[in-house]
Each structure stands twice: as structure tokens, then as C-alpha cells.
TIZATI-653919 format. One record per residue (C-alpha): x, y, z. Coordinates in steps of 0.5 Angstrom, whole numbers, padded with zeros to 4 digits, always signed. Example, Ala and Ser with C-alpha at 12.3 -4.5 7.8 and 13.67 -1.06 7.14 Angstrom:
2
+0025-0009+0016 +0027-0002+0014 
This chain:
729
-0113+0140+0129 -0121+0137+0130 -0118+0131+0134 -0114+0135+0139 -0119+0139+0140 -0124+0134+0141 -0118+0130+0146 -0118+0137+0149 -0125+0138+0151 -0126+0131+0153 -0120+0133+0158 -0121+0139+0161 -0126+0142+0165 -0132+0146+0167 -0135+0154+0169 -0136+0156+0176 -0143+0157+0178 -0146+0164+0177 -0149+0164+0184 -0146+0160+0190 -0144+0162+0196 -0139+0156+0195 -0137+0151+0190 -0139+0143+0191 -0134+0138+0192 -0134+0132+0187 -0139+0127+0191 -0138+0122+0195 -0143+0118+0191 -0146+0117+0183 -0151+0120+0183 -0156+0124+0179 -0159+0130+0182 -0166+0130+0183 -0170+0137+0179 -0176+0140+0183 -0181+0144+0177 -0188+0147+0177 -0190+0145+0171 -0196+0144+0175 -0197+0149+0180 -0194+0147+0185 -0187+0143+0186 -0186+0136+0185 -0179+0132+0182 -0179+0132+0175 -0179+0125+0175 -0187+0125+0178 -0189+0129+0173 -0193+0126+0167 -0191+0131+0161 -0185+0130+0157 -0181+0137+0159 -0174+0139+0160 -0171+0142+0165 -0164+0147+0165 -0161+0151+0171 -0158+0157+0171 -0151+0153+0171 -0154+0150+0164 -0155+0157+0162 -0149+0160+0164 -0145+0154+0160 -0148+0154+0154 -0147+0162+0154 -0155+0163+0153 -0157+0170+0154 -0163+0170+0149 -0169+0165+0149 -0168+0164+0142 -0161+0160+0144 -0166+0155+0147 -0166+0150+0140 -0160+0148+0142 -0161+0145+0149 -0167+0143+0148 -0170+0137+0144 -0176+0137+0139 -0175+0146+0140 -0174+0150+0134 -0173+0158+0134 -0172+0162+0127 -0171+0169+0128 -0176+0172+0122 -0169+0176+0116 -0165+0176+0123 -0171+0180+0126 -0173+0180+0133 -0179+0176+0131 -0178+0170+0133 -0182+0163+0130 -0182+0158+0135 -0184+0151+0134 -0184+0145+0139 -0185+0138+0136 -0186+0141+0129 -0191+0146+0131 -0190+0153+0129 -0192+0159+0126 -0187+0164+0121 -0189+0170+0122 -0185+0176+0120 -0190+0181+0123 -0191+0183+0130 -0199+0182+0131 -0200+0174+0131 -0200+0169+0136 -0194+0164+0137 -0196+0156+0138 -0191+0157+0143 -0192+0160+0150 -0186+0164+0154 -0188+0166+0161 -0183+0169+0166 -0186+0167+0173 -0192+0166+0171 -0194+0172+0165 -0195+0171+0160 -0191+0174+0154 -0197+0173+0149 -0193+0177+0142 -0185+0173+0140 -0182+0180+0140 -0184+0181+0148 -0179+0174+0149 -0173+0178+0146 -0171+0180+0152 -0164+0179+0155 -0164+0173+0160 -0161+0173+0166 -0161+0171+0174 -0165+0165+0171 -0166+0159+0176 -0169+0154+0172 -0172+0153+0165 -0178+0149+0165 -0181+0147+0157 -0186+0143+0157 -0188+0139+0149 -0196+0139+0147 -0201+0143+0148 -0202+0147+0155 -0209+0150+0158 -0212+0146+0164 -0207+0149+0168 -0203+0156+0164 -0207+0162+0163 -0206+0162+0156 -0208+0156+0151 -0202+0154+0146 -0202+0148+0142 -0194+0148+0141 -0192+0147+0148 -0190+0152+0154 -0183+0155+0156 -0183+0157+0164 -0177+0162+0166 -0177+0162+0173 -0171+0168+0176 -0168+0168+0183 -0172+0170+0189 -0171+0174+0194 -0168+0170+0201 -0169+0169+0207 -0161+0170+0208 -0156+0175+0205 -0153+0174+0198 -0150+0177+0193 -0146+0175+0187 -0144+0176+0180 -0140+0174+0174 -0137+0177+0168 -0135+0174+0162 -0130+0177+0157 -0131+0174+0150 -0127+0175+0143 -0129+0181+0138 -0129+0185+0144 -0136+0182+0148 -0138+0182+0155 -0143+0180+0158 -0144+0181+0166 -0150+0181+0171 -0151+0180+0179 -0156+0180+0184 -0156+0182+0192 -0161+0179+0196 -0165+0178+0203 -0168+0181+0209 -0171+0188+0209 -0175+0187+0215 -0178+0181+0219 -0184+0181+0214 -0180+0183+0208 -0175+0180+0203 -0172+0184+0197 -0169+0182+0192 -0164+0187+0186 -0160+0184+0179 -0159+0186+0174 -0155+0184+0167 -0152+0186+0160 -0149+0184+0154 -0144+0190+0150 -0140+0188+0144 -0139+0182+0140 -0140+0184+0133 -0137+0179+0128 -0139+0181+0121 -0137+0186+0117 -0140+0190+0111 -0137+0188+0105 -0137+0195+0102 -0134+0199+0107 -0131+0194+0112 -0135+0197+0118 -0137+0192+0123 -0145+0190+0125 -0148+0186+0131 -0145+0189+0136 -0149+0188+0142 -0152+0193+0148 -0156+0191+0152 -0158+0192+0160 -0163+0190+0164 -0166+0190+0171 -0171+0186+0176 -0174+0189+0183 -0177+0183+0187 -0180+0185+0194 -0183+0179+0199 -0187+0181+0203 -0191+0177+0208 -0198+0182+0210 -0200+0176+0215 -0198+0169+0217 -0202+0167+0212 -0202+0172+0206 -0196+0173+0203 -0195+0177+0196 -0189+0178+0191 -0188+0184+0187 -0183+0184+0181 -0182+0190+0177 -0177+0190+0171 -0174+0193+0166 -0169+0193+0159 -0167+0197+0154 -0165+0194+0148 -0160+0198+0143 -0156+0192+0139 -0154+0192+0132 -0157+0186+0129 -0155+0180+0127 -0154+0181+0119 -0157+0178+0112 -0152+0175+0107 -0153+0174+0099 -0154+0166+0098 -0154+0168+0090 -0152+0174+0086 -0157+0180+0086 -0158+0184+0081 -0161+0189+0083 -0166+0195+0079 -0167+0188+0076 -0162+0188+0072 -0161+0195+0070 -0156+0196+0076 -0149+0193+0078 -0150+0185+0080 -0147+0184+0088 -0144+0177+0087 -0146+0171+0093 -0142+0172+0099 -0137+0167+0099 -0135+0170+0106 -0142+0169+0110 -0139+0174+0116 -0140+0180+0110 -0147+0184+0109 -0148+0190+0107 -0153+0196+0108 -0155+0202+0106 -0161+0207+0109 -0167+0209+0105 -0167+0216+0105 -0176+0215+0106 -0175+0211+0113 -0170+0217+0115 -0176+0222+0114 -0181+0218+0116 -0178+0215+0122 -0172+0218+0128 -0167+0213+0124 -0161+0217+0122 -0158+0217+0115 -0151+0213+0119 -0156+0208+0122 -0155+0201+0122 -0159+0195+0122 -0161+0194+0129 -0166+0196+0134 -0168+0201+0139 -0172+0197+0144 -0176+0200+0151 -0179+0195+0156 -0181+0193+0164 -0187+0191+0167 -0190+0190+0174 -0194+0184+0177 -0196+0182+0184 -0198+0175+0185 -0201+0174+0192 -0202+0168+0196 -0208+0167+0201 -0207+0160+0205 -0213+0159+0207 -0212+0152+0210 -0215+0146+0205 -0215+0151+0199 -0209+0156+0197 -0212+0162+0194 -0207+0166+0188 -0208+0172+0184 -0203+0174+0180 -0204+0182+0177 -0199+0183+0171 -0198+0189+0166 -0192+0188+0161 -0190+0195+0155 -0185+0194+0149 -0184+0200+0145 -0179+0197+0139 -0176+0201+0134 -0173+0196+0128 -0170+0197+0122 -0168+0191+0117 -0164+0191+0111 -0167+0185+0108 -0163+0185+0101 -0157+0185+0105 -0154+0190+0101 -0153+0197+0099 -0159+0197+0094 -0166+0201+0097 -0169+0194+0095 -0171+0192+0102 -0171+0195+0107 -0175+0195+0113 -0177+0199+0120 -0182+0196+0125 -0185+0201+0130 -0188+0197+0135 -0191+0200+0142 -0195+0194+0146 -0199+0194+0152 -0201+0188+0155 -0205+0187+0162 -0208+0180+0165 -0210+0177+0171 -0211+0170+0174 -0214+0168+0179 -0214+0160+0182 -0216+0156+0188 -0212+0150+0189 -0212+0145+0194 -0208+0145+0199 -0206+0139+0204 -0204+0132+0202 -0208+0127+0199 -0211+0122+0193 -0215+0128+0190 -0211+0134+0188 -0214+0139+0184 -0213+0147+0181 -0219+0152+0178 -0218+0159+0175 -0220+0165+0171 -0215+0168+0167 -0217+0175+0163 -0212+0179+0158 -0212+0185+0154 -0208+0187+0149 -0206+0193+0145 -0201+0194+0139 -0201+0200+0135 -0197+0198+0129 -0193+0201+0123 -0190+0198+0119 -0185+0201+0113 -0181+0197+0107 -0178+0201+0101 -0177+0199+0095 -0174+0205+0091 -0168+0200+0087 -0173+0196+0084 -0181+0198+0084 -0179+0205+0085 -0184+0206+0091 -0185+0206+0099 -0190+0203+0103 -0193+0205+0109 -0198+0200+0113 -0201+0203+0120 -0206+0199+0124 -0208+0197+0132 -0210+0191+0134 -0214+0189+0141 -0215+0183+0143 -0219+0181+0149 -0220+0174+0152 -0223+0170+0159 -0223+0164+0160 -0224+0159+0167 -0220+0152+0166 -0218+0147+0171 -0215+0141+0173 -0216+0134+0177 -0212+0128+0179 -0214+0123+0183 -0209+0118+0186 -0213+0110+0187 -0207+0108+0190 -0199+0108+0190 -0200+0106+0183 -0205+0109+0179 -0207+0116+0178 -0213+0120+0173 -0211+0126+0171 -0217+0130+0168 -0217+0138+0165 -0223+0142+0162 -0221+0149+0159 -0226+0154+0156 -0225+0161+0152 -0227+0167+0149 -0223+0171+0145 -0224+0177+0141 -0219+0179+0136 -0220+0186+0133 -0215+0189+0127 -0216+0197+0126 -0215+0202+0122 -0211+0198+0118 -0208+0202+0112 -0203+0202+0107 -0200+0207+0103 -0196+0206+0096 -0191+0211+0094 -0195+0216+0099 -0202+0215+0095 -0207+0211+0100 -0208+0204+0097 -0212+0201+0102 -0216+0206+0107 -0217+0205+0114 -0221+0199+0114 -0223+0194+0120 -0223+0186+0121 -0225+0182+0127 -0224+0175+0128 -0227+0171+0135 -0226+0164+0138 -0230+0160+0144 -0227+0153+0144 -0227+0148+0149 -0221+0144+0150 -0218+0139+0156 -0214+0133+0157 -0214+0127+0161 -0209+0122+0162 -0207+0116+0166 -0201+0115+0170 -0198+0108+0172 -0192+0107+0177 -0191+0100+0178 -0185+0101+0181 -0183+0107+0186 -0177+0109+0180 -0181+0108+0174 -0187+0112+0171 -0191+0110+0165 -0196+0116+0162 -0202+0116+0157 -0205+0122+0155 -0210+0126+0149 -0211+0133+0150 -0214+0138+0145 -0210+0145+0144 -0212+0152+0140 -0209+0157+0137 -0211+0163+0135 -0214+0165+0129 -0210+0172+0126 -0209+0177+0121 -0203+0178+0114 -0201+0184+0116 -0196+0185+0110 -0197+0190+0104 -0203+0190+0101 -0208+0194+0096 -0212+0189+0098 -0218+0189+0102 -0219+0182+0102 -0211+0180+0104 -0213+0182+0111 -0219+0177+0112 -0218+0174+0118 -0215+0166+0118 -0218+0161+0122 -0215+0159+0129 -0212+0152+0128 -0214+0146+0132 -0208+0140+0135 -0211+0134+0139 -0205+0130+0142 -0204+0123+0144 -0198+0122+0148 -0195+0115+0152 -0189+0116+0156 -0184+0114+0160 -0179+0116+0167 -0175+0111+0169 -0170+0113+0175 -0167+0105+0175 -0161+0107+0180 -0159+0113+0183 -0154+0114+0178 -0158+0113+0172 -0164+0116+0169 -0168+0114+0162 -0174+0118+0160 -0178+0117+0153 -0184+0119+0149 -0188+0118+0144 -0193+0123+0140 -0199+0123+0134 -0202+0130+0133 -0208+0130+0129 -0208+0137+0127 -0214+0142+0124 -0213+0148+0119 -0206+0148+0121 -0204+0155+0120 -0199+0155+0114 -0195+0161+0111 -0197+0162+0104 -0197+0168+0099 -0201+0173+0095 -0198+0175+0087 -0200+0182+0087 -0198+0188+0083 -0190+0189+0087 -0189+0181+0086 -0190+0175+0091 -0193+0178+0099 -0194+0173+0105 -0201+0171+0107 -0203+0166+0112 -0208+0160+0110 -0211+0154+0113 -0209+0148+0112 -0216+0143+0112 -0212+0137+0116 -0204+0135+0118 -0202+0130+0122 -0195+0130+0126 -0191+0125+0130 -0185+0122+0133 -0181+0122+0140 -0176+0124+0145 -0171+0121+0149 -0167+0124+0155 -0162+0121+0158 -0157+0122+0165 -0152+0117+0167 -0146+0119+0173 -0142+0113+0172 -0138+0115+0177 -0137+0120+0183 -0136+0126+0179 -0138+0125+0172 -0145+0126+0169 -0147+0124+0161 -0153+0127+0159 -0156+0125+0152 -0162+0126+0148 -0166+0125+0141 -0172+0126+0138 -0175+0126+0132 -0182+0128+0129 -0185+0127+0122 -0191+0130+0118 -0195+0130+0113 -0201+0134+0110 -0208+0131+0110 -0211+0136+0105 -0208+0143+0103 -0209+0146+0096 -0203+0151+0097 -0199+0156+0093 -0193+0153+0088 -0188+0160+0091 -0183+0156+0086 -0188+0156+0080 -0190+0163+0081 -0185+0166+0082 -0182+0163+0075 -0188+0164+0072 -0191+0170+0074 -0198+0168+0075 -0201+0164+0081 -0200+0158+0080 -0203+0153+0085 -0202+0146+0087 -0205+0140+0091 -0200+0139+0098 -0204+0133+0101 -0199+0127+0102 -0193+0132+0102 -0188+0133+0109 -0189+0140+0112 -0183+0142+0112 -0178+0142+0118 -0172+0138+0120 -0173+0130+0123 -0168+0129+0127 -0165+0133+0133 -0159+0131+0137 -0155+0133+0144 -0151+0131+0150 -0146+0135+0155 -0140+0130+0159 -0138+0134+0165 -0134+0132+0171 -0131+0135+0178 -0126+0133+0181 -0123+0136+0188 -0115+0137+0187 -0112+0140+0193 -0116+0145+0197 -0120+0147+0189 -0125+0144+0185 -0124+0143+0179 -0130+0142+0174 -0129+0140+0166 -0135+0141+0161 -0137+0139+0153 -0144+0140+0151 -0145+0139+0144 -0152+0139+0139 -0154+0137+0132 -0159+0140+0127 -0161+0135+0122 -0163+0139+0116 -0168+0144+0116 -0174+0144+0111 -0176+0150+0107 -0184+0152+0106 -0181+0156+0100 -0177+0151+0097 -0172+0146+0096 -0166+0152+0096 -0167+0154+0103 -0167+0149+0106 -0161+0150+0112 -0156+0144+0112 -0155+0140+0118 -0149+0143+0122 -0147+0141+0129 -0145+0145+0135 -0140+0143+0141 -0139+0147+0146 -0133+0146+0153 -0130+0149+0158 -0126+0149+0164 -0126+0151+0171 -0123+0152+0178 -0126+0155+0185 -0123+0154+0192 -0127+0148+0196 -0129+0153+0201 -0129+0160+0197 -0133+0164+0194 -0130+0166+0187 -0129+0162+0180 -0125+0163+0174 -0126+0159+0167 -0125+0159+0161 -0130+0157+0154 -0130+0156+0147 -0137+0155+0144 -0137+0154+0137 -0132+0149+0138 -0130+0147+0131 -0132+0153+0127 -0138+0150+0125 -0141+0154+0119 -0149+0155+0119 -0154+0159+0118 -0160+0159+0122 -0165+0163+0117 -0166+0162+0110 -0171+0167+0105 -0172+0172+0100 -0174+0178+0100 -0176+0182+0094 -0171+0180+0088 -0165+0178+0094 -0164+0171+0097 -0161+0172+0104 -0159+0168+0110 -0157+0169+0117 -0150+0166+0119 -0150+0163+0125 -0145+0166+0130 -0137+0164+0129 -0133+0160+0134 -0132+0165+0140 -0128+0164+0146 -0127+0168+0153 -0126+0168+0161 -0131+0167+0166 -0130+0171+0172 -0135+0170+0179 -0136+0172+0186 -0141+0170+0191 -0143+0172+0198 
């Protein structure tokens, strides 16, 4: 079955695109299509571009059916996004640097941005994706030229634009277990000055998971969004774009399996066996969270999740120098409930109320006009509020209910700017300085157990003012060929464990964590038809920031330490080949290794068994993470008749996954391939297809823990297959 299948996706043929006015014919020639980023704030091909990134359109996103950040991993070398227990907080890690964190209040390694603002909290990221042009993620620390420091990477979502021209498009897929997605835009002039731009998107459906008890189904999305953009020119040379948007997020979430029989009141109770059939789950609603919270007695695991926000950036030509300021204020009020022991048992579960307000401003000169020397200078200042409950019952097992409230500010401003200057043709240095301060406040952290206070409201603060920067020299020996070397320094902020506790000192801040990277790299375009790039990186780490654990009275609870000194290295390897007209072969690998220096750290495994702290010397072990990541698409377009005709399969593999925790949650190596086939008219405006993801049926978890006494793990999602329905003016 596995060989057909495979003979077939080689054969057949791919999506239309979401958003042409009309389909492209095969080309006349071989070639690879040049990208344009802004990875450096101004527009330049890719391949001129000394960082390693990657690049995907919103065709790539389309194809591959990503809807969601999180869906990334698989169309990105060296990038790793872990959903929390299945939760909407995601754990980002880019060339081995990350951060997991269940909680909402910590700041990622990875920073996400939407058209410049940043998304400083992972649960601002969960947000539907749609009218995406391109995706930009950029590998190794960023700060010379973002608004915010990151120690990991950047990942640059960059949406449709209004137009100078009308347009308008739309598309609609329908998928198995009933899933639908669809979104659409209309574009252009309103006036001679004015430019507007509306879309929109939703995802509804898809539930494939069943409660093992009562057979009702779970994961049934409900999603909608929608974006405002106006263009507005206010002189010939000032010009502003305002985009307002907003999402409303009421989906089920995906749910928890048990890995190992669960003996639930420690025994005292009836034991759940394994699930066998990794599609079953269960849930049952703590009668504590219907009190305290506006859960129902009927509620399933999901969230109900209100966002939008506004930004200006506005652009002053002032000849030589191009002045930009971009305004943005972004608020999420996210309501979620987890049942983390994935069973009827009032063992684990979870709610998380969250209501977050962020407001920044940045301000740059960059030059503006042609030359060896090209420089950018800006100021960037942020303020963010979270006021935070976070409520887990444990009524089955400790015969208790825990309630933890806090607000967290955080205020920062920083000045950073970058220099290039070209010598000749061939050599060019890049120079950067950035410099911080941050503020971190936690307030009125409490926590209450079985409704007695247990920790008062109490207060801790933690700052930071680093400098940090980069240089690096690029080399181009010949026009089609760039070589690359560069060391930078990247921070991350320091934070607080917010997990249940009765202790004062569990919420002691942890320290910020420090990465200097070195990289050498390489783009090559050796013909029109072949493009070769690589790169080569060692990040010597310092007070890496380390998931950990605290044994208190209610057993193990997560706490964040430092892990003195880490190191991490490896590389990539990306790859596009269009052998002949029509045919495109894209391929990429990467690899990353680490190893801590020096970390005394607790052994979760021993203690467990033992129940009392017991801790063990990690200097020498590997941090855990997968090594190895691997992933390719071969696509072909042929004219047939008076249609266009365009074959698709993508494919990735995962090496296997390495748990902090242990050995039994580590996730195994899976693959992942993807294919579908396309027809549109050579000179009309609509597109059919049909797809299948998850070609093979490939069974994979995307998380593994434990929570209490339960050892759970989310399923990745089963094959699906559907249609895919486009029009654009």
C-alpha cells in the first residue's frame, strides 16, 4: 500500500495558489525563483543576506496546511515547537535553544513578530495564521536590528498588503472528520491617497479523538479572524499603514493519552489501562473549577480565547535617512482548561486565566540612498501587563484545590543599531551594538490550597541592562557565491516559577540566561537552476535557563534554574534544484548537539522513586533534544491544454526527541509526507485540488510528561485528506 502510495504522490500533482489573479505556466526555463526578505529591514534577495534563514510563502503554507505557528517544525530545519500538556503555551526551540514552560508569564528564546511587533508571551503566537505572504525565520540571536532581544532566533510573519490595484480572493478546503477551513482578502484604492486592505480566516471541525468512556469526540476547532489594513499616503513623502485585528479562539484542544496504566487515588481507585488506540482520551470536570470559574459542568478541554490589537508604523522619507516609527498595542484574554491526567479522575486538571496587555514603540533612522555604508538606529520601549490565575485540582489524589493569582509588569527600553560598510564587490563588515534595561516585576503572587492561603501575596523583582552586539564579515568572490562569518551575543530574560507553592523562596527569580554564537556560512546560486546554502554554528551558553523541580509536600512541582555554563553546536543544509522547466527539489538537514559544562541538577527520575531530593552532577550529560531533522518537497507544473496542472509531496523527518525527564519520554523518530494535485485554467481565475497530510498514517506524539501520578502524551494528528477550492479577482 506504502509503494503505491508513494508512486502515486511522485505522479501527481499540486494546490492552486490562494491569491493569483491567475495561474503561472510551466516556465520556459530551469530556474530557481529569486525570494526577497527583510530580515534586515530593508529588502534584499535572500541569497545577499548573511544570516541562515529560511524562507516560506503563503503557497508553502497553504500546501502544507499550517494554519498555526506551532505547524512550523515541520518546514523548518533546526526548529522545534512543543505544545505544554497540548496546552496553548508553546515551547519554541531553535538550534537547541529553548525554553519549556507551561506557564503563561516567561519569555520565549524564540521571538515571533507580525509585521514588525512583537509577540513578547508564546500564548499571543497561537493565533489563527492567514493572508500570509511569506514567513521569515532567522537562526541565532537577534537584537542589532528587532525591537526585542532573543537568544534562539526570529520568526517574521509578514500578511498581505493593501494594493494599488483591486483584488480579491478566496479559498476553501474541506477536510475528513468534518474540518473546514477558508479565508479571503479584497484589496485596493480607496482613494488617490488611501489604500485599504480586509481578510479574513477560519478554521471549524476536525475532531479525531474520542473520550474512551463515553465515545464523545474532542478537538473540534472554532476559530475566526480578521485583519483591517489602511495605506494611507499623508504627504508625497510621509506615508502610514494602520492594521487592526482580531481573533476569537473557542476550539477544543487537542487531547492527552495515557502512556502507562493510571492508578488513580493512588491506588485506592480503579486503574485506567494504557490507551492502545492513542485517538482515546478522557475528561471529567472538577466541580472546584465550575465554582470558581465560568466552566460548565459539560465543558471540554479547550479554551475560549479574545484577542486584536492595532499598530501605526509610519514612514518620513527624508531623503538621505528614512525615519520609522511603529506604535502597537496587542491584548489577549484567554480562558483554558486542561485535563492533564487524561482521564475521568479529578487528578489534574487545569484552567488558566490569563488577560495580557502589551504596548511598545520603536523608532529608527536608517539610511536611505545607495552606497558602500548602510546603517539603522533605533529606540525600542515596551510595557507589559499580565494578571494571571492559575487553578489546578487535585481532589482524587491529594484531596485538594490550588489556586495561584499573580500580575506581572515588565517594563524595558533599549537603543540598538547596526553598520555595514561594503570595501568593494567582495568584502563587506557588519558591525551591531545593542543596549538594555528591563525591569520584571511579579506581584501579589499568591496561592491558596484546599481554600487556606498558603503563600501570601508576595512580591519579587528581578532586572537586567546587558550589552550585547554582533559583527560579522561577508565575503563574495564571485557575484553567485557568499561566504559569511559572524559572533554575536544574545540575552534572554531572567523570569519567575510560577507553579503551585507554599513556598516563598519557589518564586525567587531565576537569572537571564547569556548565548555568544559564533557561525561561518554559505550561499551559493552555482546556476539559475541550483541553489546550495549552509551553515556551521557553536554557541557557548551561560546560566542556560533549565526546567527543573521542587519536591514539596503535593510531590515533584516544576522550578527554573541556571545552568552555570552549556554549549551547543551543529548546522544546516538547504538545498533547491529545478532540473528542468517545471520541476522544483527542494532539500534540507540539519544537526545540533550540546552538552552541559557545568549544572548540578535534580535527579526527577531518582526522586520520584525515592521520595526525597536527590540530586546529581550533569556536566558532561547532552541537553536534551533531538539531533537530527530532515525535510524536502518535489513539485512539478505542467501545461496540459488550456490548464495548468501542478503536482506537490513534501515530506519531514524528526529524529528522536530527548526528554529532560527521562529516558520514557523521550518521543520517537516519526516521519511526516504530505501530497497533492492541482488543475487551474491558463488564463482563469479559480483552482481545484485535492491533498492528503500525513500521507502514511504516521503515528507520533508531539509531547510527552507527567502530571501528578498520570504519564501522558499528545498524538500528533492522523492522516486527513479533503479539497481545496480558490478564486481570485
Amino acid at each position: 500500500m506504502k509503494r503505491f502510495l508513494v508512486s502515486a504522490a511522485v505522479g501527481i500533482v499540486g494546490a492552486a495558489h490562494a491569491g493569483a489573479a491567475a495561474a503561472q505556466a510551466r516556465p520556459a526555463e530551469a530556474s530557481v525563483e529569486e525570494i526577497v526578505v527583510t530580515a534586515q529591514r530593508r529588502e534584499q534577495a535572500a541569497q545577499d543576506v548573511g544570516i541562515a534563514l529560511s524562507v516560506l510563502g503563503g503557497d508553502d503554507l497553504a500546501q502544507r496546511g499550517i494554519t498555526n505557528v506551532n505547524q512550523l517544525q515541520t518546514a523548518t530545519p533546526s526548529l522545534d515547537i512543543e505544545p505544554a500538556f497540548g496546552s496553548g503555551a508553546a515551547q519554541f526551540r531553535l538550534r537547541g535553544v529553548g525554553f519549556q514552560d507551561y506557564a503563561t508569564n516567561n519569555t520565549p528564546t524564540v521571538g515571533v513578530y507580525v509585521n514588525e511587533v512583537a509577540y513578547p508571551i508564546p500564548v499571543m503566537t497561537q493565533g489563527l495564521i492567514f493572508d500570509v505572504q511569506r514567513v521569515e525565520v532567522l537562526r541565532g540571536p537577534q537584537g542589532t536590528l528587532y525591537g526585542r532581544n532573543t537568544t534562539g532566533g526570529a520568526i517574521n510573519f509578514i500578511t498581505g498588503m493593501p494594493t494599488a490595484e483591486v483584488a480579491a480572493g478566496a479559498s476553501v478546503e474541506f477536510g475528513r472528520f468534518e474540518a473546514l477551513k477558508a479565508e479571503g482578502y479584497i484589496s485596493g484604492p480607496i482613494s488617490e491617497s488611501i489604500r485599504g486592505r480586509l481578510s479574513f480566516g477560519t478554521e471549524q471541525g476536525g475532531a479525531w479523538q474520542h473520550n474512551r468512556e463515553t465515545g464523545d469526540s474532542l478537538g473540534d476547532a472554532d476559530k475566526v479572524a480578521a485583519r483591517a489594513m489602511l495605506d494611507i499616503d499623508v504627504t508625497p513623502n510621509l506615508g502610514v499603514m494602520l492594521d487592526v485585528h482580531a481573533g476569537i479562539d473557542k476550539s477544543e484542544n487537542i487531547g492527552l493519552y495515557l502512556t502507562e496504566p493510571f492508578s488513580t487515588r493512588f491506588g485506592a481507585g480503579p486503574t485506567i489501562p494504557a490507551d492502545t488506540d492513542t485517538t482515546g482520551t478522557g475528561w471529567s470536570i472538577s466541580p472546584g473549577l465550575v465554582a470558581d470559574t465560568r466552566l460548565e459542568v459539560d465543558s471540554k478541554p479547550g479554551r475560549d480565547n479574545k484577542t486584536w490589537g492595532a499598530s501605526a508604523n509610519a514612514s518620513w522619507d527624508l531623503g538621505a535617512v528614512k525615519l520609522t516609527n511603529i506604535a502597537a498595542y496587542d491584548y489577549l484574554h484567554r480562558e483554558e482548561y486542561g485535563d492533564y491526567d487524561a482521564s475521568s479522575s479529578i487528578a489534574a486538571d487545569v484552567f488558566f486565566g490569563s488577560k495580557v496587555k502589551v504596548w511598545s514603540d520603536e523608532l529608527r533612522l536608517a539610511s536611505n540612498t545607495e552606497g558602500p555604508l548602510q546603517w539603522v538606529a533605533g529606540v525600542y520601549v515596551s510595557r507589559q501587563v499580565l494578571r494571571e490565575r492559575y487553578y489546578s485540582d487535585f481532589l482524587d489524589n491529594y484531596g485538594l484545590t490550588a489556586r495561584v493569582r499573580y500580575t506581572q509588569e515588565v517594563t524595558s527600553a533599549s537603543v540598538f543599531g547596526q553598520a555595514e560598510y561594503a570595501f568593494n564587490d567582495q568584502w563587506k563588515l557588519i558591525g551591531g551594538l545593542r543596549y538594555e534595561e528591563e525591569t520584571r516585576e511579579l506581584q501579589d503572587f499568591t496561592s491558596a490550597f484546599g481554600g487556606a492561603t498558603a503563600l501570601p501575596e508576595s512580591s519579587v523583582e528581578t532586572d537586567m541592562n546587558p550589552t550585547t552586539g554582533k559583527i560579522a564579515l561577508e565575503y563574495k568572490p564571485m557575484a553567485d557565491v557568499l561566504i559569511y562569518a559572524s559572533a554575536s551575543k544574545g540575552v534572554k530574560s531572567g523570569g519567575f516559577t510560577t507553579y503551585n507553592t507554599a513556598n516563598r523562596a519557589a518564586i525567587a527569580a531565576f537569572k537571564p540566561e547569556t548565548l555568544y554564537a559564533y557561525e561561518v556560512g554559505f550561499k551559493t546560486n552555482p546556476t539559475a537552476a541550483l541553489q546550495f546554502n549552509g551553515a556551521a554554528f557553536f554557541y557557548d551558553y551561560r546560566d542556560q535557563q533549565v526546567l527543573s523541580a521542587r519536591l514539596t509536600a503535593n510531590g515533584l512541582v516544576g522550578s527554573f534554574v541556571n545552568a552555570p555554563k552549556s554549549e551547543i553546536w551543529g548546522g544546516e543544509l538547504e538545498l533547491v534544484w529545478a532540473p528542468t522547466a517545471g520541476l522544483t527539489i527542494s532539500q534540507s538537514a540539519s544537526y545540533k548537539d550540546g552538552e552541559f559544562k557545568e549544572f548540578r541538577d535534580l535527579d526527577v527520575p531518582a526522586t520520584r522513586a525515592a521520595g526525597v531530593e536527590v540530586y546529581i552532577d550533569k556536566s558532561g550529560q547532552e541537553i536534551p533534544f533531538g539531533k537530527w531533522t530532515y525535510g524536502g518537497s518535489v513539485a512539478y507544473t505542467a501545461d496540459v491544454g488550456d490548464f495548468v496542472v501542478r503536482s506537490e509531496l513534501n515530506y519531514s523527518w524528526r529524529d528522536d526527541q530527548v526528554s529532560w525527564l527521562g529516558e520514557k519520554y523521550d518521543i520517537p523518530a516519526y516521519w511526516l509526507a504530505n501530497a497533492s494535485i492541482g488543475v487551474t485554467p491558463a488564463d482563469g481565475p479559480w483552482g481545484a485540488s485535492i491533498w492528503v497530510r500525513n500521507l502514511f498514517d504516521e503515528e507520533y506524539d508531539l509531547t510527552r510528561n507527567f502530571f501528578t501520578e498520570a504519564e501522558v502524551g499528545q498524538r500528533g494528528t492522523p492522516r486527513t485528506y479533503g479539497v481545496r477550492l480558490t478564486y481570485a479577482y
